[in-house]
VMD Tcl script that draws the C-alpha trace (Angstrom):
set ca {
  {-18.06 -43.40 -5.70}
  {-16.95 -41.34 -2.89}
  {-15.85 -37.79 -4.07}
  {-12.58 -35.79 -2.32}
  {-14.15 -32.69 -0.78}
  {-11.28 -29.94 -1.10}
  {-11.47 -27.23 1.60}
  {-8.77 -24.28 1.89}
  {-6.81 -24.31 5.47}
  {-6.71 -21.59 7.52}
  {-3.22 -20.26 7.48}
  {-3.15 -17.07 9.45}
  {-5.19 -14.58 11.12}
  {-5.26 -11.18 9.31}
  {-6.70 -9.21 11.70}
  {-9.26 -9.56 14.91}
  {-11.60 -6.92 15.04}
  {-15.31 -6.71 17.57}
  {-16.58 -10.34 16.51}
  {-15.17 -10.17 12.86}
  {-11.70 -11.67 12.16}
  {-9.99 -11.96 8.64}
  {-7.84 -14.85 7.30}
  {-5.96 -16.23 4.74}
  {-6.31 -19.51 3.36}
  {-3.88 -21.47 1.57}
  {-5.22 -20.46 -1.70}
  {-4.29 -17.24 -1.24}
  {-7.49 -15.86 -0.28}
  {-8.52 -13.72 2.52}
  {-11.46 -13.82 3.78}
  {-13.56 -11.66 6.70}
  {-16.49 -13.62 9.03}
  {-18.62 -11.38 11.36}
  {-18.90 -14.25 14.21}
  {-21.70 -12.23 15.83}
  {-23.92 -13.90 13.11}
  {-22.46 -17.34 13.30}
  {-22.77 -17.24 17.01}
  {-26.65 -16.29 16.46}
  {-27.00 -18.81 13.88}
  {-25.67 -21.36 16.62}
  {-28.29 -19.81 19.16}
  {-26.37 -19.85 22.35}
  {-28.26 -19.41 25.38}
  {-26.29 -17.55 28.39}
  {-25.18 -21.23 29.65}
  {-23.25 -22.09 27.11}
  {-19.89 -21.99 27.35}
  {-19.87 -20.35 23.89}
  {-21.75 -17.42 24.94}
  {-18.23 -15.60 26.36}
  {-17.23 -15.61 22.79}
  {-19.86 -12.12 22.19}
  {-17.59 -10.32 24.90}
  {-14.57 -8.99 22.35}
  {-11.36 -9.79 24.76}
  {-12.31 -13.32 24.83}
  {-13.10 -13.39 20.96}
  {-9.87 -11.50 20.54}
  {-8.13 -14.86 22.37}
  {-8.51 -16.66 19.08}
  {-5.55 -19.02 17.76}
  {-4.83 -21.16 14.35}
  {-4.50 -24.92 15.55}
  {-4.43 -27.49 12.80}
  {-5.53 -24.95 10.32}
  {-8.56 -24.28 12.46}
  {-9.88 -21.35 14.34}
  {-9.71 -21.81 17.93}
  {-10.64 -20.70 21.73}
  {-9.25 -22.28 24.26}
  {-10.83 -20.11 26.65}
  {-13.99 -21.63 26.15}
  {-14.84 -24.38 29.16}
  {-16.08 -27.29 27.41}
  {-15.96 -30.76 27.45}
  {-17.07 -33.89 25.40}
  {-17.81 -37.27 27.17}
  {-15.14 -39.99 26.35}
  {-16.62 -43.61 25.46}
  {-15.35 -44.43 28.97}
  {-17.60 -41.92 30.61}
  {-14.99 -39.50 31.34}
  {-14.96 -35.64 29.86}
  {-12.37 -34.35 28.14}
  {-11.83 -30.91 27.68}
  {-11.84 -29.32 24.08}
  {-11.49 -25.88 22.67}
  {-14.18 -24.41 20.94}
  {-13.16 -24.40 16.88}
  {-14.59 -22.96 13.76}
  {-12.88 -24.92 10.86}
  {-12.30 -23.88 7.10}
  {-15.88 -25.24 5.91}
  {-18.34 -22.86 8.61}
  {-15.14 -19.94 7.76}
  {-16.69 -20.24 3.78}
  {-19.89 -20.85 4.67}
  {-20.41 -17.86 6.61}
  {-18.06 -15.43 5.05}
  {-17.00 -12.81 2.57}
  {-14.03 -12.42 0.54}
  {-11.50 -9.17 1.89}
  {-10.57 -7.15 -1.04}
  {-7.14 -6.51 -0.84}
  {-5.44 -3.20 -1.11}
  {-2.57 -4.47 -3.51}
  {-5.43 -5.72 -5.91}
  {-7.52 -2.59 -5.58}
  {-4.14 -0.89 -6.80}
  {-3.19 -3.20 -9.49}
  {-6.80 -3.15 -10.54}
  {-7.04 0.67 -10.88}
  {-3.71 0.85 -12.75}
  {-4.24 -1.45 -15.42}
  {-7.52 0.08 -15.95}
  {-5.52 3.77 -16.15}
  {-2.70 2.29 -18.46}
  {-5.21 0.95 -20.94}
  {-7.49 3.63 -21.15}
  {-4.43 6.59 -21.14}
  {-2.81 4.04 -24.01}
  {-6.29 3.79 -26.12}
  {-6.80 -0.09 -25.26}
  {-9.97 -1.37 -25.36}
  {-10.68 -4.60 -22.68}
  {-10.72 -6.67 -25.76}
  {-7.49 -5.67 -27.43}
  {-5.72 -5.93 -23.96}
  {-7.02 -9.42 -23.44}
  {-5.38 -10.29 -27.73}
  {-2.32 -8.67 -26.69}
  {-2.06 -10.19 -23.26}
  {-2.97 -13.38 -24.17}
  {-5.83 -13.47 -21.55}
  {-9.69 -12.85 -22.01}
  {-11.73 -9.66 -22.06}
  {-14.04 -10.76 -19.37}
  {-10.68 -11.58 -17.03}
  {-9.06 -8.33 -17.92}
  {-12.81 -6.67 -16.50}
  {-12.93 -9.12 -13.49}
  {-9.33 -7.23 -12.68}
  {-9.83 -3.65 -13.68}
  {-13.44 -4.65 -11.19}
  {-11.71 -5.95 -8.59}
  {-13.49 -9.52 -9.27}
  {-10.51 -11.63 -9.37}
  {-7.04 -12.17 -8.42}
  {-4.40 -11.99 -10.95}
  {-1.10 -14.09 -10.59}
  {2.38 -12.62 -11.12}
  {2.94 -14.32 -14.51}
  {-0.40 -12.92 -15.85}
  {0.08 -9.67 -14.32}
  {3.66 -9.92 -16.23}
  {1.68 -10.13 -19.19}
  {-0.69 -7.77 -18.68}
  {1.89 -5.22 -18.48}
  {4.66 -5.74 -20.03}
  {3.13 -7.94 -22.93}
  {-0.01 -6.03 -23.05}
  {0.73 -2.28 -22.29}
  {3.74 -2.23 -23.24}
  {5.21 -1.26 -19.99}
  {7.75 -1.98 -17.64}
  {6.97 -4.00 -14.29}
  {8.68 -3.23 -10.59}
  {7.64 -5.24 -7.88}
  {9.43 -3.47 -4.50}
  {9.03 -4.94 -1.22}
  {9.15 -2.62 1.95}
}
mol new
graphics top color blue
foreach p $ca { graphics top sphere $p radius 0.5 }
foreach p [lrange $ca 0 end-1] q [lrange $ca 1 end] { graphics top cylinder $p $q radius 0.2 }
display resetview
């Protein structure tokens, strides 16, 4: 029996930076890859058309096509079954991305994280009575307060407001 194989897509490019970029998938997840070790790992010798991918303003030429990281800047070609080449971009799809990555903590979580943790300790919450009150688990309350896990807007609704006690405000500049 053949088993479905889901990968996140690529949906956007955070940020391009030397050889590292960040993304976010369509789980919600960003996600940083230092290409310098990926290209290593490929072991390009100064021939291949790769190898202008170490110089940073042709890294930085990246682009999202079909949810995939590519360089069109990149000479190279594949041989058609007719003997003809065809020129393709060089990609990096979704499955190296995770392979060869690390998840990007995000500020907002970092935040939410080190307020929840404040809020229960200033209230006299333990992790555990948090979780009861929240209606989540002590170990997920901990992954948060860590900044181990994501927390959607309905839990973080209960969290605080069900939880703590407190009142939530979500602003958007």
């Amino acid at each position: 029996m053949r088993r479905n194989i889901k990968i996140p897509r690529i949906l956007k490019i955070n940020w391009v930076e030397n050889l590292s970029i960040s993304v976010v998938f369509n789980n919600g997840e960003s996600r940083i890859i230092d290409f310098r070790k990926v290209l290593d790992k490929l072991d390009l010798n100064e021939d291949s058309p790769a190898s202008i991918l170490y110089n940073s303003e042709e890294f930085e030429k990246v682009e999202i096509k079909n949810n995939t990281l590519s360089w069109n800047n990149v000479e190279q070609y594949i041989s058609l079954r007719n003997n003809e080449k065809s020129r393709v971009p060089f990609e990096i799809g979704a499955d190296m991305f995770l392979r060869y990555s690390r998840p990007e903590k995000s500020v907002i979580a970092l935040k939410i994280g080190r307020l929840i943790r404040e809020t229960r300790l200033k209230t006299g919450l333990t992790q555990q009575e948090l979780a009861v009150m929240s209606g989540t688990t002590r170990n997920y309350i901990s992954r948060i307060e860590n900044e181990r896990s994501d927390i959607e807007l309905a839990t973080l609704f209960k969290i605080i407001e069900t939880g703590l006690g407190k009142q939530l405000e979500i602003r958007i500049k």
